[in-house]
C-alpha positions in Angstrom: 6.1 27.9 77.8 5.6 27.3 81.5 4.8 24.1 82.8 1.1 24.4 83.7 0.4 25.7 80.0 2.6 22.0 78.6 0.6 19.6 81.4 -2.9 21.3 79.7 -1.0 20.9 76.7 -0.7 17.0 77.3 -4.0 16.5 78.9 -5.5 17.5 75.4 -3.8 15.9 73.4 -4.7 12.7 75.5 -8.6 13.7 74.9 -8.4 14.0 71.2 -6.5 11.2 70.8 -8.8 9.0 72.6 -12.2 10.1 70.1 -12.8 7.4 67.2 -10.9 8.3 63.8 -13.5 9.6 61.6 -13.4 7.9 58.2 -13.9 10.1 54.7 -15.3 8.4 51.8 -12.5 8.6 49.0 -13.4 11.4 46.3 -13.0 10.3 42.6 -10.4 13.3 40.6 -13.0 14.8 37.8 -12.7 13.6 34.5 -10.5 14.9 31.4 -12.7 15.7 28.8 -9.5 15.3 26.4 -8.1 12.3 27.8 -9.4 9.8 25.0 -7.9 12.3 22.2 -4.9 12.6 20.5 -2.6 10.7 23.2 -5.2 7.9 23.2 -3.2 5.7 21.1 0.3 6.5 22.9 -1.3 3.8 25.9 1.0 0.7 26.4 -1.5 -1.5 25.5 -1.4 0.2 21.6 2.2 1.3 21.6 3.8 -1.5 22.7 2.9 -3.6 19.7 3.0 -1.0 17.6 7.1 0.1 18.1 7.8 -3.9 18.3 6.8 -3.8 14.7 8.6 -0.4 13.5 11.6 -2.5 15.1 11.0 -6.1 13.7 10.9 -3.7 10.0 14.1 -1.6 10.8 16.0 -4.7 11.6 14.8 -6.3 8.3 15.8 -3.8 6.3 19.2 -3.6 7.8 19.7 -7.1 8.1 18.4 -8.3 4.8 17.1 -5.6 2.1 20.1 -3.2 2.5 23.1 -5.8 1.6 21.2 -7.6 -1.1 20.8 -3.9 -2.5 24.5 -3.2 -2.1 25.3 -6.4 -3.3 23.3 -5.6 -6.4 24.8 -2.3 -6.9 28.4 -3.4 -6.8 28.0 -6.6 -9.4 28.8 -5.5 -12.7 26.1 -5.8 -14.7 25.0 -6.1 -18.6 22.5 -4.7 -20.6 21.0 -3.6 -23.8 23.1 -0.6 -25.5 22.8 1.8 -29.0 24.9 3.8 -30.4 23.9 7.3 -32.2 26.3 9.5 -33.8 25.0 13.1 -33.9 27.3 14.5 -36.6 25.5 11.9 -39.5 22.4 13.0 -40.9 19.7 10.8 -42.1 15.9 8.7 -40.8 17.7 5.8 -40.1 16.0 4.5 -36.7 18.2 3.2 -34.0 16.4 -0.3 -32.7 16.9 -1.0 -29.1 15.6 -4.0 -27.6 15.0 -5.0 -23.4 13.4 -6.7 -21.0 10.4 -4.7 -19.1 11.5 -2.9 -15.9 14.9 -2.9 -17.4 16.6 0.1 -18.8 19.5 0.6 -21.7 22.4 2.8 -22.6 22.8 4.7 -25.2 26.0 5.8 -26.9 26.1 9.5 -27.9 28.9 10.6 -30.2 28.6 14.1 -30.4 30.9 16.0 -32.8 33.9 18.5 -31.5 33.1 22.2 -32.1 34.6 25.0 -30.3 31.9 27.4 -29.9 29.5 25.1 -27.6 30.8 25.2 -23.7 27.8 22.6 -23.1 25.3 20.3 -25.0 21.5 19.8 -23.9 19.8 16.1 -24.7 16.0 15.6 -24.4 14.7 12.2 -24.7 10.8 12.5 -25.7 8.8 9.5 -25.4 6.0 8.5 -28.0 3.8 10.7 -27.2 6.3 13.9 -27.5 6.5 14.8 -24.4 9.9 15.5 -23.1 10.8 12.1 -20.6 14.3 13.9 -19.5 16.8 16.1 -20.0 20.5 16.3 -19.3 23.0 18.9 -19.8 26.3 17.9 -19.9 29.5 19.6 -20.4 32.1 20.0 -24.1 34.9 18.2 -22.4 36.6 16.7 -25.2 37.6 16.7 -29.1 35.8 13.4 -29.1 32.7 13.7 -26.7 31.5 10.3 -27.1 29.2 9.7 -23.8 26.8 6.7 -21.9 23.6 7.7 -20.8 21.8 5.4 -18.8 17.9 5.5 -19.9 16.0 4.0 -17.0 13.3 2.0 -16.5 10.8 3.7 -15.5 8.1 5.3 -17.1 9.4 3.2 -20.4 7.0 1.9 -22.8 7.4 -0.1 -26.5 7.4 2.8 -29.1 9.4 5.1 -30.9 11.8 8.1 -28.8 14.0 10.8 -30.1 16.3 11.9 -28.6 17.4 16.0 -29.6 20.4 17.1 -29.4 21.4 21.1 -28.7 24.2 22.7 -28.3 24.6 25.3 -25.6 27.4 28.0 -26.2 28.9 30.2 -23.3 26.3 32.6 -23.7 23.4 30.9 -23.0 22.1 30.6 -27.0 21.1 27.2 -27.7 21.4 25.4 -31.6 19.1 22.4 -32.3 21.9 20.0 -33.5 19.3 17.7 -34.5 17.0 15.1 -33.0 17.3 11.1 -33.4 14.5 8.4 -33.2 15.2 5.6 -31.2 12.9 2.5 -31.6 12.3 0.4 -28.3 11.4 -2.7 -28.4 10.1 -4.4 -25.0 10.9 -8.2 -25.1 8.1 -10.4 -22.9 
């Protein structure tokens, strides 16, 4: 660039720079027809509240449900128990008797025999409908065994309880079923 060509360079510059700024209005960014949708909720003013709560609960269970529960689980505790003998025939109707929203034990004695590798128990409610059942394993010549019978879903009435025995071939022998009477103290 020569020097005539950077003086008319300069000289226009100096005439452009004199002229009044023109001022543009501002222009407003179009709406989002989707902007009050699903992410609506995720603005501070809703979010903030809402996560301080979900923290104030996670803290309280932490702090104060979890370790009563553990405590709870660790104490030994005590509770109603029958015992029922599977070998001895008969009607004779166990009586068991708890406390609503409290469960009980029951004491299965179930005779050795050699050509069961498993046992099956059903306890039907009394309605007969089957509640549970359990299949546990022939470990021993004397297979006497707790089962814990919840709470829930118990009502005042009579149970059985049947008893099969399951051989290594899958065929399964009705060993018998026992009534169990519960009695819900209030």
């Amino acid at each position: 660039m020569d020097v005539r060509a950077a003086a008319m360079f300069v000289e226009q510059s100096r005439v452009v720079l004199a002229e009044p700024p023109v001022v543009m209005p501002p222009v407003e960014a179009p709406a989002k027809a989707g902007a009050q949708g699903w992410f609506a909720w995720l603005r501070p003013a809703f979010a903030v509240p809402v996560f301080a709560l979900l923290l104030a609960v996670v803290g309280y269970q932490n702090f104060v449900t979890l370790p009563h529960l553990l405590q709870a689980v660790n104490q030994p505790q005590v509770g109603p128990w029958a015992s029922l003998n599977v070998s001895t025939r008969g009607t004779a109707t166990t009586t068991i008797k708890t406390q609503p929203g409290q469960g009980f034990h029951l004491l299965v004695s179930i005779p050795p025999d050699p050509s069961y590798s498993s046992y099956t128990l059903g306890l039907y409610n009394p309605a007969g409908k089957l509640q549970w059942s359990l299949k546990i394993p022939a470990s021993s010549p004397d297979d006497t065994r707790s089962i814990y019978v919840p709470a829930a879903g118990l009502e005042q009435g009579t149970y059985k309880l049947a008893v099969s025995g399951v051989s290594a071939t899958g065929q399964s022998s009705d060993l018998g079923s026992y009534p169990i009477e519960v009695q819900i103290q209030k």
